[in-house]
N, C-alpha and C positions, 0 to 999 in steps of 0.2 A: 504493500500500500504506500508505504512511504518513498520506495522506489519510483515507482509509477508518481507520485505527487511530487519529487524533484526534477524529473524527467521536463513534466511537463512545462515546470516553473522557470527554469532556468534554462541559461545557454551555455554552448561547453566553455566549460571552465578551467583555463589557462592561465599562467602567469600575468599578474597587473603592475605595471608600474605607475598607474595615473596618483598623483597624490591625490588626497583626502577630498571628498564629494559624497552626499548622497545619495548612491543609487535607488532608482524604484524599485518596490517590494512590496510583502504581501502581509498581510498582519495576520497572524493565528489566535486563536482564542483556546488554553488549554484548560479543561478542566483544575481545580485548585489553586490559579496563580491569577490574583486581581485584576493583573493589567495585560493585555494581546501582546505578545509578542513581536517586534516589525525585524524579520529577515529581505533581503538583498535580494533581486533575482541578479542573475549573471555574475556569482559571488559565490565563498566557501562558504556564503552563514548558513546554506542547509543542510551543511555535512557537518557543522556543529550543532547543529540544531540536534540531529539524528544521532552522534555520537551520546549526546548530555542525555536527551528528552527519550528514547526510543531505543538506545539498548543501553542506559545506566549504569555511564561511564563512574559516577561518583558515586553511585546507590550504596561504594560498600562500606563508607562512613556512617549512616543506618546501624552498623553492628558498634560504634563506639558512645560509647558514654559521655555523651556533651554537655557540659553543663547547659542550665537552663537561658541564659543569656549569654552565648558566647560570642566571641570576637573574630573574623576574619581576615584575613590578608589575601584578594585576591590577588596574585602577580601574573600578569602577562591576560590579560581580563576579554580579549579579542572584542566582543559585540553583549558582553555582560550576561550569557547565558550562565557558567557557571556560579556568579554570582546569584542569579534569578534562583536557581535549582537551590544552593547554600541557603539561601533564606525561603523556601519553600517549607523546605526539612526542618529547618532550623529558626522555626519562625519569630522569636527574638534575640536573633542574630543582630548585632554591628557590622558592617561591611564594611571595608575600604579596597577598592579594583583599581589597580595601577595599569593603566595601557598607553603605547607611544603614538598609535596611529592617531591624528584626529578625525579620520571619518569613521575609524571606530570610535573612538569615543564618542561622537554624537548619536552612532544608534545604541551604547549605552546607556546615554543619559536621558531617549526615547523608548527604552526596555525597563526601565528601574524608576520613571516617575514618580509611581506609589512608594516605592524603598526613598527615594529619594525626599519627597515632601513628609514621612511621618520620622523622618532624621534616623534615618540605618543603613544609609549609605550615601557614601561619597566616593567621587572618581577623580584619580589624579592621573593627567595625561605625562607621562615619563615612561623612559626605560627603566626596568630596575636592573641597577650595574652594582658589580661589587664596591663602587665610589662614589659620591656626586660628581656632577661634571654636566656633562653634555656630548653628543654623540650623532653619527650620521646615521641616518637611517634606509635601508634596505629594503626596495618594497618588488622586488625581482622574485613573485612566488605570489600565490591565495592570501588573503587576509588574514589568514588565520597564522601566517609564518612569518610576517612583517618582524627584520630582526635588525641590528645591530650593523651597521656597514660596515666591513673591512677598510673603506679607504674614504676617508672624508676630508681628503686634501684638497676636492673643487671650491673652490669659492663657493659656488652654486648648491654644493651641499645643505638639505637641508635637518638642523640641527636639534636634537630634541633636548633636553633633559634627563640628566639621569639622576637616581637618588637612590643609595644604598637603604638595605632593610634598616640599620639602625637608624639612620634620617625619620624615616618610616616611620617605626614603632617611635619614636621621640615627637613629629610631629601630630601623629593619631592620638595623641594620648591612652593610648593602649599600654597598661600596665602588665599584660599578659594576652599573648597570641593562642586560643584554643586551636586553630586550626588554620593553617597558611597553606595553600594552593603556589604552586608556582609552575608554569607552562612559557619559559622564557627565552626559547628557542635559539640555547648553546649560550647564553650566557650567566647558567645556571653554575656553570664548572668553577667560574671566577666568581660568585656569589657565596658558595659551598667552599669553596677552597678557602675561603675566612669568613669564616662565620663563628667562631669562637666570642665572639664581643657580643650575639644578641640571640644566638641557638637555643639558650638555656629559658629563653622568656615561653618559647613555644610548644604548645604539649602534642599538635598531630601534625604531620606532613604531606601532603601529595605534591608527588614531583616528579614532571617529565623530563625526562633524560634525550638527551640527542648527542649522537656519535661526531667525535671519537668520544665522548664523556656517557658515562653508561651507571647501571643501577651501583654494580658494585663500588665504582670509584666515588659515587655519592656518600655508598657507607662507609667507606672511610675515612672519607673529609670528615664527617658525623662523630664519628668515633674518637678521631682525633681531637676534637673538637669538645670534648668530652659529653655528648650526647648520646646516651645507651640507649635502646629502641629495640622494639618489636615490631615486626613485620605482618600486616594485615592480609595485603595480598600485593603480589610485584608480578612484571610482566617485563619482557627483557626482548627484541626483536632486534635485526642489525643494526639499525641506524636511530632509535627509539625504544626509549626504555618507561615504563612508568608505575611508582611504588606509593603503597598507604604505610604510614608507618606512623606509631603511637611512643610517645618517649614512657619509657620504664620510672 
């Protein structure tokens, strides 16, 4: 069903490099979540959609013990689905979704309305880097991969913001992370690789991995790091890796 309803929505879906715009789309109404959902036609937002919504990519945080008001970190937030789903489950959740694109950000802040006027969520447009700074951005691939540019030597570059997790949790006033997501498409490795200064704030993890930086190398940044952990459920493919994991 869901095949057939992308088929028909969209057109093949290729590499974009137009910067940040709008495209038309289609708004869904899903059973349990206040506000329609507005996906992209000619876009990867319904192979996220389908990923989150339709075979429950996050469903296995469901088996942990949240507190009743928990705090989130969404990092790398594409078009605010996984956030959507986070405070679905988690229905007095605090949110904060960090993305660099601005045209995702705007169907963000078009998908999270409700989140957003009853104050449990906020969106900051950045990269998250292991540093503050600023950074070029990559849009050579689907919306959903927009990453980090290797070479931002053109004038023309155009430059985003970056803000490390401690920035983060220091500006949020988050005194404690229940749960941080991070989907930041290989600059996860320099994130993880120091993370000793704000690892110990956070009690669950979900983290994609992209090669050469894989499941295992995460856990032992983690370890070194002195974060001891259990393993919910992990998945490990060549070029993409991605784990649930609960600090001990």
């Amino acid at each position: 069903m869901f095949k057939a309803f992308y088929l028909r929505a969209t057109t093949p879906n290729g590499p974009t490099n137009e910067k940040h715009r709008l495209i038309p789309g289609l708004r869904l109404h899903l059973n349990g979540l206040p506000d329609p959902l507005y996906l992209r036609t000619a876009n990867s937002d319904f192979l996220v959609f389908n990923e989150i919504f339709e075979t429950g990519e996050y469903r296995p945080i469901l088996q942990w013990n949240m507190p009743a008001d928990p705090t989130v970190l969404d990092l790398g937030g594409n078009i605010g689905l996984a956030s959507v789903y986070f405070a679905s489950v988690l229905p007095k959740s605090r949110i904060v979704v960090v993305e660099p694109d601005g045209g995702n950000c705007e169907v963000i802040r078009r998908n999270t309305q409700g989140l957003t006027r009853a104050g449990r969520l906020r969106v900051i447009e950045a990269f998250v880097a292991a540093r503050d700074g600023s950074a070029a951005i990559d849009r050579n691939a689907r919306s959903w991969a927009f990453k980090m540019s290797n070479d931002s030597s053109s004038p023309s570059s155009e430059q985003i913001p970056c803000v490390s997790v401690s920035s983060l949790i220091r500006d949020t006033g988050f005194e404690h992370v229940d749960l941080l997501k991070c989907d930041i498409e290989g600059a996860e490795s320099a994130v993880f690789a120091d993370c000793r200064e704000w690892i110990a704030r956070v009690s669950h993890l979900i983290v994609e991995t992209h090669a050469p930086y894989s499941n295992d190398d995460l856990y032992g940044h983690l370890r070194s790091a002195g974060w001891e952990f259990e393993v919910l459920k992990e998945l490990q493919e060549d070029k993409v890796g991605l784990c649930f994991l609960r600090r001990r």
